[in-house]
MARBA-859264 format. One line per field, with one value per residue (C-alpha): x, y, z. Coordinates in steps of 0.001 Angstrom, whole numbers, plus 500000, padded with zeros to 6 digits. Layout:
xx	(X|...)
yy	(Y|...)
zz	(Z|...)
***
This chain:
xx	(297126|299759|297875|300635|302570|299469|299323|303058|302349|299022|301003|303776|301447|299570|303112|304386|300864|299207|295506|293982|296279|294761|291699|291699|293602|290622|288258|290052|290423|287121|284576|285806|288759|286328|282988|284766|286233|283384|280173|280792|282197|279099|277064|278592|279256|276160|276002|277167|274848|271862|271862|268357|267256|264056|264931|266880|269412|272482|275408|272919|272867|276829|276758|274121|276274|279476|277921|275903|279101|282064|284128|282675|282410|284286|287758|287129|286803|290145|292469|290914|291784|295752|296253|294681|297034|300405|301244|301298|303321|306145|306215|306977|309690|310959|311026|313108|314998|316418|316920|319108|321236|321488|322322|324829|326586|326362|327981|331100|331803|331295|330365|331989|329648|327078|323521|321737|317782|317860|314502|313492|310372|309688|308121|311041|312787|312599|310255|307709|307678|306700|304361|302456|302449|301302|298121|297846|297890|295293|292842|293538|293196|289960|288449|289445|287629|284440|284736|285418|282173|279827|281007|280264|277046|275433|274582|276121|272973|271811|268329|266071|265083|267634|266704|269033|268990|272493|273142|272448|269507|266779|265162|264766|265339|264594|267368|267179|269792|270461|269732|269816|268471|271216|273742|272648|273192|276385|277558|276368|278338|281533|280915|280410|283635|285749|284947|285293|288707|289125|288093|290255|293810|292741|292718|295361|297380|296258|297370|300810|301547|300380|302227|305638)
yy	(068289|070719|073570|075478|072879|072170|075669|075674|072894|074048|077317|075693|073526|076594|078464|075886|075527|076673|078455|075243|073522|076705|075854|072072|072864|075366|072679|069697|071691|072784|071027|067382|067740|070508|068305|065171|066258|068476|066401|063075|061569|062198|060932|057729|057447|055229|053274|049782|050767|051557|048819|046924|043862|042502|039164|038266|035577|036008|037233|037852|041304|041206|039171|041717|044375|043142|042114|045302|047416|046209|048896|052118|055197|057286|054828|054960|058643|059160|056575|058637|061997|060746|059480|062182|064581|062940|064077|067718|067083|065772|068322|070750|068266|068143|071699|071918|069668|071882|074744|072338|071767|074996|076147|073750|074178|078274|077073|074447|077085|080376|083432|081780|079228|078037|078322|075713|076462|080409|079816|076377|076567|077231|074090|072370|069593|067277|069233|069638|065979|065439|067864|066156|062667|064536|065651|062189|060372|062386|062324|058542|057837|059937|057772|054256|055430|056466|053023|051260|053037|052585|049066|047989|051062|050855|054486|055567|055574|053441|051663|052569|048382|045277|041838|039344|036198|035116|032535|032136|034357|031877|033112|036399|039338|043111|045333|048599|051347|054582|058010|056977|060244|062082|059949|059447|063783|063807|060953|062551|065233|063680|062472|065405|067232|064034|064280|068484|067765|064908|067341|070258|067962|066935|070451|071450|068852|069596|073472|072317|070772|073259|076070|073948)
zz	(959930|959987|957568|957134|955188|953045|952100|951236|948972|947510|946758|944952|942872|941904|941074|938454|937239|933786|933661|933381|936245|938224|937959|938388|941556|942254|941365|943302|946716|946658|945470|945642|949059|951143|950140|950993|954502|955491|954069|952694|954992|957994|954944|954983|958480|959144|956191|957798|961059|959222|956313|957736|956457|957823|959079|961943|960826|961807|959431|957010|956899|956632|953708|952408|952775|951965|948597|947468|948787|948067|948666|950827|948200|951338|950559|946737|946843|949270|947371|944245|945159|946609|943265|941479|943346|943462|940145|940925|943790|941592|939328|942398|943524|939657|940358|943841|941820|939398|942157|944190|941354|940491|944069|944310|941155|942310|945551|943786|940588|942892|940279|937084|937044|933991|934574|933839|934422|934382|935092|937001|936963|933315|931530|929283|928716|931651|932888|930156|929825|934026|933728|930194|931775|935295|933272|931551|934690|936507|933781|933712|937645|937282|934384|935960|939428|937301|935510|938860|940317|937847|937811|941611|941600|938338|937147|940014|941918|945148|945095|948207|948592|947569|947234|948995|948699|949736|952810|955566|954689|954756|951822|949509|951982|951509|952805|953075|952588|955063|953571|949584|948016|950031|949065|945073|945363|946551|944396|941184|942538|942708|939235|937373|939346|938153|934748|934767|936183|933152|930521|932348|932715|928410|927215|929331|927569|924176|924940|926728|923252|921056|922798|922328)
***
């Protein structure tokens, strides 16, 4: 990953960003990106491995799986946070936008030509709108994900023991799930972020409209 660039980008988001945007940046980068990278993943790592049911049919312990996990939290959470950040990324191209127009329209007109966006970065027009729906569509992307999680992990929690009964077990099975305590704690912690960051993108909102 080429770090530099990321910076770059990071620093442009934060540029064109209000308070709020500032700190749901803050928020994003840290505690959801650096937790996911650095700690959730290893978490997950062995989840397939260590899912133990005690019977030794074959392709029953798939099935197990497969049906009490779906989809792995780890792919939830990463399709989550590229759709949560996309938005900020095209308010910085909305941005370079404007600045190419205005450099070429500098460049065509020489000195005698009309500025357009004296300042390209300030939130109007075009831009005020990209930015609103930006905010709109994170909050959204955040809520659907915390519907879509506590529809496949009810209360967002995992149970220590599952029954099974699903073929070709051969009858009601007990499976048994890797490390769920340490996975219940980092899952209640990617909750709670999501909905600061849904409450944060709202009131940002609210104060982009009231300011206009």
């Amino acid at each position: 990953m080429n770090w530099g660039a990321f910076e770059g980008l990071l620093s442009g988001v934060n540029k064109y960003s209000t308070a709020f945007g500032r700190i749901w940046l803050s928020l994003v980068f840290i505690f959801r990106l650096l937790v996911y990278v650095v700690a959730a993943e290893r978490v997950w790592s062995d989840d397939h491995k260590d899912f133990d049911c005690n019977t030794r049919q074959p392709g029953c312990t798939n099935v197990c799986y497969d049906h009490f996990f779906p989809v792995s939290h780890i792919r939830l959470w990463a399709l989550q946070l590229i759709l949560v950040t996309c938005p900020s990324l095209l308010v910085v191209m909305h941005v370079a936008y404007r600045e190419a127009k205005e450099q070429r329209l500098r460049e065509t007109n020489g000195d005698n030509y009309r500025c357009i966006y004296p300042n390209p970065g300030k939130k109007r027009g075009g831009l005020w709108w990209t930015y609103l729906l930006s905010l709109i569509f994170k909050a959204g992307v955040d809520v659907v994900f915390l519907y879509i999680f506590y529809r496949f992990y009810r209360n967002y929690t995992l149970p220590r023991v599952v029954k099974c009964e699903l073929p070709p077990c051969p009858n009601v099975v007990d499976c048994f799930i890797s490390r769920p305590t340490e996975k219940n704690i980092f899952t209640l912690f990617m909750v709670v972020t999501a909905c600061i960051c849904v409450v944060l993108s709202l009131v940002e909102a609210v104060y982009l409209i009231g300011k206009r």
